[in-house]
N, C-alpha and C positions, 0 to 999 in steps of 0.2 A: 576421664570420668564423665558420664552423659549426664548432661544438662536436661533440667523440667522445658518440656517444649514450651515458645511464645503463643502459641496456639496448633489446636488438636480439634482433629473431624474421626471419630469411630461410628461406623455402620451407618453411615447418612445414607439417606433415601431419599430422593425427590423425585415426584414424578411429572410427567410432561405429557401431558394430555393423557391419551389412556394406555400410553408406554411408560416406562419408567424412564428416567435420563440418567440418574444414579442410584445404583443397587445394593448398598454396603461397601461406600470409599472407606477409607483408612487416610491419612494423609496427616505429619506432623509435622514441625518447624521448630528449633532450637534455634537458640540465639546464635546470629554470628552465620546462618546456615546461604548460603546461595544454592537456590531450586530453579529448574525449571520445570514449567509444565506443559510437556506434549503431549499431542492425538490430531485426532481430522479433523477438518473441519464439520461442524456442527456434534462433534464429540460432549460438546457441553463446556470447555474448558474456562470460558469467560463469568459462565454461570458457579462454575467450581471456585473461581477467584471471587465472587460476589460473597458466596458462603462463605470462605474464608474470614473474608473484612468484615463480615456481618450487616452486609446489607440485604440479603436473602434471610427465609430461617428455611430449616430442612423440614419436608416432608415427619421422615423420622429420624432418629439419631443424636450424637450429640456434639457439640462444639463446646471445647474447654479453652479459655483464654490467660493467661498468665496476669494475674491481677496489677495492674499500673503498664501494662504493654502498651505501648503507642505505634496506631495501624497511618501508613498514609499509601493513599492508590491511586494511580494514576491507569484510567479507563482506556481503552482504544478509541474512541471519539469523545477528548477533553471540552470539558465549556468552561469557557475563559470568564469569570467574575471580576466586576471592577471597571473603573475609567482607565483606570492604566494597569501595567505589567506589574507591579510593584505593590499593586492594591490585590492582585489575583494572588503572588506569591506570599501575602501574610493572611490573605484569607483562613488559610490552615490554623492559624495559632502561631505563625513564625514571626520573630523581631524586623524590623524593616533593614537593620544592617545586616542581616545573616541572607535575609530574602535576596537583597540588591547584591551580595555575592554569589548566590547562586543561580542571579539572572544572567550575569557576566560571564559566568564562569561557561555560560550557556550562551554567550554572545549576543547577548541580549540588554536593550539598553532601559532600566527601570523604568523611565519616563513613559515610554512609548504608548500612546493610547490601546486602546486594549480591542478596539472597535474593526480594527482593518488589519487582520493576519491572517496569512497563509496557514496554511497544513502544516508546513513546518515549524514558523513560531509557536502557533497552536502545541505543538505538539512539546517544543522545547520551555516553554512559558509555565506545563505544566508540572514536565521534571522537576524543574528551579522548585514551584512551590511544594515539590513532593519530598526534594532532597534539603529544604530549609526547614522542614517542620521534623526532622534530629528524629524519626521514629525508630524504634526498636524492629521494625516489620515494613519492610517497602513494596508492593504489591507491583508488578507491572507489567498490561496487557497490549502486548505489538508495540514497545516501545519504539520500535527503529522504523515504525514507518512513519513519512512523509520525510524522514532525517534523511541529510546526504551523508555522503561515506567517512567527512572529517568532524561532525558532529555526532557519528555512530560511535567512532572511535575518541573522540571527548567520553561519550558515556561508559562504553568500557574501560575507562582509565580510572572513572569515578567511582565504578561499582564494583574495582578491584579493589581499590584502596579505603572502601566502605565496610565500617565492622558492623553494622547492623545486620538484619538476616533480609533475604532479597526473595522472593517465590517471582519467577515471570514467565511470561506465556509469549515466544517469537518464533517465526520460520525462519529467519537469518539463523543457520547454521554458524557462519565464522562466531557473529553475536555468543551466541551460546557456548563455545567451547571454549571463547575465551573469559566468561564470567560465572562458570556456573563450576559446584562438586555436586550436586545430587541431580535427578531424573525422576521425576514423576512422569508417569505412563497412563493417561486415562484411554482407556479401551475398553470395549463390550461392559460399558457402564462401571467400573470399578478401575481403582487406580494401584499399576504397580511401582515399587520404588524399587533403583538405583545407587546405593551411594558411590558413584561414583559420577563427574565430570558428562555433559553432552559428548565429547571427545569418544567413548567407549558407547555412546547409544544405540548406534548403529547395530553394531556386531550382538550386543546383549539382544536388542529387538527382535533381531534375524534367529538370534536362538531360541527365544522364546515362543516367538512364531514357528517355528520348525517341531519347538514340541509340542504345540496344540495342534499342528495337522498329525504328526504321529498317532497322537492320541486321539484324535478324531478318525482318523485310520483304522488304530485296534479297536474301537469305539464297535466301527460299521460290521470289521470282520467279527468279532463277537455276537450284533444280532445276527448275521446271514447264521450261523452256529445255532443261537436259539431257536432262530424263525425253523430252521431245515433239523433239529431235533424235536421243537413242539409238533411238527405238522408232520414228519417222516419217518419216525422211529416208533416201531413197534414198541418199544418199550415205555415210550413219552405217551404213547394213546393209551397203556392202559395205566397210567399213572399219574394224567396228565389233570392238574388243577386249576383253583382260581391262582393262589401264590405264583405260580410261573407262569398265568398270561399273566397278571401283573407286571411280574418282572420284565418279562418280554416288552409290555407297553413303556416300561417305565424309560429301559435303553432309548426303544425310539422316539419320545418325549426328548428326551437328551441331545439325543445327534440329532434333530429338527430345530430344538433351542441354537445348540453349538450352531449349523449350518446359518442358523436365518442371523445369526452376530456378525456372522463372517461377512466384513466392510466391502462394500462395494467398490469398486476401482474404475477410475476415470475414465473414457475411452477415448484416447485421443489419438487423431491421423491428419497427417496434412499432406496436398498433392501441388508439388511442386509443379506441375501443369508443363506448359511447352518451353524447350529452354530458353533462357533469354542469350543474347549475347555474348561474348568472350569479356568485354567490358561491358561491370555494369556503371560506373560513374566515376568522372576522374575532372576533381577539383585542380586546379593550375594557379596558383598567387590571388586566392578569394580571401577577402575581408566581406566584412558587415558590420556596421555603426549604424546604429539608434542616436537619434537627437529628442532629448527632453522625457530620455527613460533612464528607471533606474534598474537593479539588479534580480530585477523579480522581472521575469519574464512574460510570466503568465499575464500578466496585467497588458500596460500599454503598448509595452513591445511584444506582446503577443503576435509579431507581424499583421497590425494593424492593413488591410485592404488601403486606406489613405497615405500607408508612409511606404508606399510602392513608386517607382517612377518605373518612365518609359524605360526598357531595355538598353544599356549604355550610359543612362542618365547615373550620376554620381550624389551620393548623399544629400552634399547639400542644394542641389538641384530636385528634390524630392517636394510634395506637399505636403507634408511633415516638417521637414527644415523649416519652411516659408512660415509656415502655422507655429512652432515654437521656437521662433529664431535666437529667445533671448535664454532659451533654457538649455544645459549642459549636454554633450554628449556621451553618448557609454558606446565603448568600442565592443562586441560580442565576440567576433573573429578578425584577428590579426591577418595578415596576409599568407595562409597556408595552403598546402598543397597537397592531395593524397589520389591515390589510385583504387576501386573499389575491381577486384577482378569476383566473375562466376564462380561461385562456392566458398568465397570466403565467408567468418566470420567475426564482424566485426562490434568491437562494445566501444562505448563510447559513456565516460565517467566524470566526475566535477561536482563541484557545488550545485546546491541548486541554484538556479536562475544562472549560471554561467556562459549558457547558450547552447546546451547541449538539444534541445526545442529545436533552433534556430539552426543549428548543423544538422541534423536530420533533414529538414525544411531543404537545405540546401542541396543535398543528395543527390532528393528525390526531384529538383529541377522546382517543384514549388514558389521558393525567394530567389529574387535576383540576386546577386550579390554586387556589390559597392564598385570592387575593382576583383582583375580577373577573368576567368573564365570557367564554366561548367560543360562539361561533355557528359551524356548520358547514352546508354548501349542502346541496343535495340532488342528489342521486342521485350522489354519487361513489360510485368504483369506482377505491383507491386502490393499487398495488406497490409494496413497501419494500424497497429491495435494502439491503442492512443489512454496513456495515464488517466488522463480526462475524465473519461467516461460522458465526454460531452452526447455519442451516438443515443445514450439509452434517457426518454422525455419520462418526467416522474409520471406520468397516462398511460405509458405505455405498460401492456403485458407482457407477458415471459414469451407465450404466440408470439403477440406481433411483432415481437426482436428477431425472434425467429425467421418470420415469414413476412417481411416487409412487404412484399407483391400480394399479400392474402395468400389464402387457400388453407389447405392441411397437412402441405410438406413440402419439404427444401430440399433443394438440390444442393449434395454435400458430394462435392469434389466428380462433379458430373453424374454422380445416380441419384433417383429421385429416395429419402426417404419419409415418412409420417415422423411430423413436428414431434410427438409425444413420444415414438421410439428415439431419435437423436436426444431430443432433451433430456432420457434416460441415461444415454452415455457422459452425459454431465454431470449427474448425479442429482438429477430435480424430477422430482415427482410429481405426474401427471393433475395431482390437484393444485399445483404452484402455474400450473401454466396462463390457467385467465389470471393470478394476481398479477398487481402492478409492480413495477420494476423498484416500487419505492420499496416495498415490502420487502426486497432480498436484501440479505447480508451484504456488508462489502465484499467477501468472496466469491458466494452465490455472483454479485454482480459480474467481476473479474472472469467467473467460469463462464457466463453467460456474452463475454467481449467474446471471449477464445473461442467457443462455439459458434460465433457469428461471424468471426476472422478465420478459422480452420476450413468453414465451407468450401471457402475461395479455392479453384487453382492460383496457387502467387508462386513466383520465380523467385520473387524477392520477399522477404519474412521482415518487417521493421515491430518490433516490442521497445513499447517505451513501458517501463517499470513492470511488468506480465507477471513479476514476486509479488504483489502486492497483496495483503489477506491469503493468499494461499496456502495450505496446510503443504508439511514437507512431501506427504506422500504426492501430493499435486505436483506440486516441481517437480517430484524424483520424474514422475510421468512426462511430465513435458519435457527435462533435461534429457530424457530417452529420446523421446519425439523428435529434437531439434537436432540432436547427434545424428541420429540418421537421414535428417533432410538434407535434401537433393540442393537444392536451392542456393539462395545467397541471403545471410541473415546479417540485420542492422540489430543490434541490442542496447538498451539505453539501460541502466541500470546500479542500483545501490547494495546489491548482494554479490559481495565478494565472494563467493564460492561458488554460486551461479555464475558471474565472469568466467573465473580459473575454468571450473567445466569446461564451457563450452565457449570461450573465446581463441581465434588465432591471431587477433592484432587488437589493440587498443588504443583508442585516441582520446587523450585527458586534455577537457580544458578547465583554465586555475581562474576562471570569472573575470581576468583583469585584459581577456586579448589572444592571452599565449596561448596555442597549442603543440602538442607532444603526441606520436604514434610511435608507440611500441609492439615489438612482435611477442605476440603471447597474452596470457592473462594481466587479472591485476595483481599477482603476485611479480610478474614481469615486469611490470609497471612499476612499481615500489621500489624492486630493487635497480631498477635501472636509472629511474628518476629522482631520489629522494630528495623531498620537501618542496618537490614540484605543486603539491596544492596549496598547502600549509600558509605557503607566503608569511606574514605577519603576523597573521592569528593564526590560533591551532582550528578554531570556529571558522571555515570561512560560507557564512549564513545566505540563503538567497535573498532573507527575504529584509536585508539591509536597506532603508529607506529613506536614509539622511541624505541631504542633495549633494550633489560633489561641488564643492566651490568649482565658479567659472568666471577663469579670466577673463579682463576686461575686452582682450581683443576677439574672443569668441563672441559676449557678450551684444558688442556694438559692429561686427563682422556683415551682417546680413542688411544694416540701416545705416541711413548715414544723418538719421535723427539723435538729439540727446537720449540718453535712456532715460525714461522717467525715475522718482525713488520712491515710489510706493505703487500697489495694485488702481487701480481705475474702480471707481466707486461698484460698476459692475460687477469685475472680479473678484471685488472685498467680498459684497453678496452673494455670490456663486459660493465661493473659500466657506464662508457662515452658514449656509444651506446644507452645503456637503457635508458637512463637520455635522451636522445634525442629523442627516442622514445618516450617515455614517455608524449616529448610536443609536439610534432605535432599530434601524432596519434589520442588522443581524438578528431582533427578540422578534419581529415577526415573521421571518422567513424559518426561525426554530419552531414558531407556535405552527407556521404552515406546515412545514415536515412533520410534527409531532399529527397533525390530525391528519396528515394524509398516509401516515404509518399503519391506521386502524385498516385494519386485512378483509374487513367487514363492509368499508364504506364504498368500496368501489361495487360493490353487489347491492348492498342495499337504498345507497343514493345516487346513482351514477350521475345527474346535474349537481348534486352539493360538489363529488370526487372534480369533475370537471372543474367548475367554479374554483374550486382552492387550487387547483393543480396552474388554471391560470392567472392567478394571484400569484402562486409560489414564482411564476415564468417572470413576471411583471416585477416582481418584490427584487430575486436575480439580478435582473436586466439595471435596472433601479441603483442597486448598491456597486454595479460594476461602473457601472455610467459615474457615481458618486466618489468613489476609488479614483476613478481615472482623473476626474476636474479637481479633486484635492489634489493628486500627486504634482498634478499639472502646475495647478496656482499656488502650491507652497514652494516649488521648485523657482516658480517665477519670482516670489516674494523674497526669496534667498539670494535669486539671482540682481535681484534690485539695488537689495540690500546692501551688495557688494560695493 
């Protein structure tokens, strides 16, 4: 028996500047119902989800809601409210025992101040508060990014066994097949439906698209028919009216709308340029240990320049060691060994913050390592497209990413072309090019890495995370792309079907040391290793922060002083400042982003744009510095304590 939908959109219209973005959706949700909603990117679909929750109103149309429905949504870039984790998860209306289970359950420790989180916590901090607040309708947009592969698979565990009804918007294919029975389809401004699983999207999409070129096909041969009876047939001149040039205009009206819908496709090509060597890199019993870091990488052990030593020099001969003697060590890489030959494909999987950074680093001859040995081939000619996004300055234009040296075109894989033709095969349009890099999407951005990494001849291809915001037909593109390269590819990555594609070995590290190389995908992986990540918790989180107790003979190993038992009045005031820091800064490097988002200011005040852009750099710099001397001086004050 069909159920009254939780909420209903008939003929919604909204428009978007002086195009429309949607032209009469349809789109409904029963209880209990799991959807996803696909298209391309800038399809509209995050704004499709706004209308949904009713933070949008439509143009025209209508939105029916089922009276007492309880909506809760979780955005593609969450803002954490609250001192702690625990204050963001009942922000919704949820009880603080239901909150503190679905922080857990999320690996996540309720207390945790709310001020200094990664992508990831961010992004898990705001599940909890989405799955505590018991809604009838759970909205959610790119939920698996910044998640690692055992926190992906925490949420589809959770949102299988979830009766409430689910709409979500991901490019993680595995994500989707394993959580979803229906298919929303927004394309050429309207949406089609599915009831059936992501699992069957494919094959339906490819038919549907098959019969709109058909049809666009008879479409054409119909006018050449009219056009060459209105103009050629004695019998049409002398009968010939306004009613059939109407009709005649009205066809090619039609197949001009039809044609100008039809989505633009990526263009992407990479030149593996001159070959490099038979070996390109082959690790021999390499470790790397970090002293006085914890399991977030990006932070301290970012391979810090300082916690470098001479060549041969061993950890705790580093200045790093000397500098945080009394604070614990985290081992990244155990003593492992691997071979990297020309043409392979290799991925490389794990928690975040496990090291999976730090073994690329290694590879590429960049870090030393601890103990061991690194050989690297000859004549590589490596591209790093780098999660980061550190390359792209919030000042910079969509040009100047382009054309670093100046001018009005780049040289793409040794021919010269104009900035505005290339940046068309990305899919950005000529009036995007003076905006500033703040102003793009996270995709846009992501398209805009790949276009400035594809130029390259590279022998060697290293993608750290290259899924990120990308809509599927993007991937499909680049999953083509990278199949055919010549080259030898490093992949870092949290899309399990991306891996399978297009991996032939995989090396998983489990964050505590260990490393595992398998031949084949991460379906290879799984079954050859099982519970090789898992370890203890099914969570295992990057961005875990608690200090690791450190024994006494680490502790006092480096002095042959007593250790003091508490911080030095300094460090107390350092510890106090940070901690301060810590909570205002995230609200002003948001209020800088937010005014350096306006698309306007960098034309009309280009000193204000300046000014706050180095404000935002300074604000950064500021909170990372602050990050670093907390983790430092709480690590130390633990370690005192001991």
């Amino acid at each position: 028996m069909a159920r009254a939908p939780l909420v209903s959109l008939r003929d919604v219209r909204l428009q978007d500047g002086p195009l429309p973005l949607f032209d009469g959706v349809d789109l409904a949700l029963e209880p209990g119902q799991h959807a996803c909603l696909v298209g391309r990117n800038g399809a509209g679909k995050s704004t499709l989800m706004k209308l949904v929750m009713g933070i949008l109103e439509p143009d025209a149309g209508e939105r029916a809601v089922q009276a007492g429905a309880r909506f809760a949504y979780v955005p593609q870039e969450p803002v954490i409210v609250g001192p702690t984790l625990r204050d963001h998860a009942v922000s919704g209306g949820a009880d603080p025992w239901t909150a503190d289970q679905w922080l857990e359950t999320f690996g996540l420790d309720p207390e945790k101040p709310a001020a200094r989180l990664s992508g990831g916590e961010t992004r898990r901090a705001d599940l909890a508060r989405a799955f505590a607040e018991q809604p009838d309708l759970l909205l959610l947009d790119e939920p698996t990014n910044h998640l690692d592969i055992l926190a992906i698979e925490t949420l589809e565990d959770e949102l299988k066994a979830a009766r409430f009804a689910v709409l979500m918007v991901s490019h993680d294919r595995t994500f989707l097949e394993r959580t979803t029975r229906r298919c929303f389809w927004l394309e050429n401004r309207r949406v089609r439906t599915l009831d059936k699983g992501f699992k069957a999207f494919d094959e339906w999409a490819a038919k549907v698209t098959e019969e709109e070129a058909e049809s666009l096909r008879r479409l054409t041969k119909e006018i050449e028919r009219e056009t060459y009876t209105f103009y050629r047939s004695i019998t049409a001149q002398r009968t010939r009216n306004e009613g059939r040039a109407r009709r005649l205009e009205a066809l090619r009206q039609d197949r001009a709308k039809r044609v100008a819908d039809l989505p633009r496709e990526i263009q992407l090509g990479v030149d593996a340029g001159p070959s490099s060597g038979k070996l390109v890199a082959e690790l021999k019993g390499v470790s790397k240990t970090f002293l006085g870091v914890t399991s977030d990488e990006s932070r301290v052990a970012r391979e810090d320049p300082t916690s470098q030593s001479a060549p041969g020099a061993t950890a705790s001969d580093s200045p790093l060691a000397t500098r945080h003697s009394s604070l614990p060590a985290r081992t990244i890489l155990k003593p492992f060994s691997t071979r990297i030959m020309r043409g392979d494909r290799l991925a490389i999987v794990g928690p975040n913050g496990a090291g999976k950074t730090t073994l690329v680093r290694l590879l590429l001859g960049e870090l030393e390592a601890d103990t061991g040995s690194i050989r690297l081939g000859a004549n590589l000619a490596p591209v790093y497209l780098d999660q980061s996004r550190d390359e792209l300055r919030s000042d910079m234009t969509l040009w100047d990413a382009l054309t670093p040296g100046g001018g009005d075109s780049i040289l793409v894989r040794g021919q010269s072309k104009h900035v505005a033709a290339y940046a068309k095969d990305f899919l950005f349009k000529e009036s995007q090019l003076r905006q500033p890099v703040s102003t793009l999407s996270g995709g846009e951005r992501n398209r805009l890495l790949l276009a400035r990494a594809l130029a390259k001849p590279a022998n060697l291809l290293v993608l750290d995370e290259p899924t990120n915001d990308l809509d599927m037909e993007t991937l499909d593109r680049l999953e083509d792309l990278l199949e055919e390269y010549d080259g030898t590819l490093i992949l870092v990555s949290h899309d399990r079907d991306f891996i399978d594609r297009l991996a032939t070995s995989t090396i998983a590290l489990d964050g505590r040391g260990n490393a595992v190389e398998t031949p084949g995908g991460w379906t290879d992986f799984v079954a050859q290793n099982p519970g090789f990540l898992s370890g203890e918790s099914r969570v295992t989180s990057d961005e875990k922060k608690m200090p690791t107790p450190v024994p006494a003979s680490l502790a006092t190993r480096h002095s042959p002083l007593a250790t003091p038992k508490k911080l030095s009045y300094k460090d107390a005031r350092r510890l106090d400042e940070a901690e301060r820091e810590l909570e205002t800064l995230p609200a002003s490097i948001e209020a800088l982003e937010a005014a350096l988002a306006d698309p306007a200011l960098y034309t009309s005040d280009r000193n204000r744009f300046d000014k706050l852009s180095a404000d935002l750099d300074a604000a950064r710099a500021k909170l990372e510095a602050a990050e670093a001397d907390w983790l430092r001086l709480e690590e130390m004050k633990a370690a005192l304590a001991t």
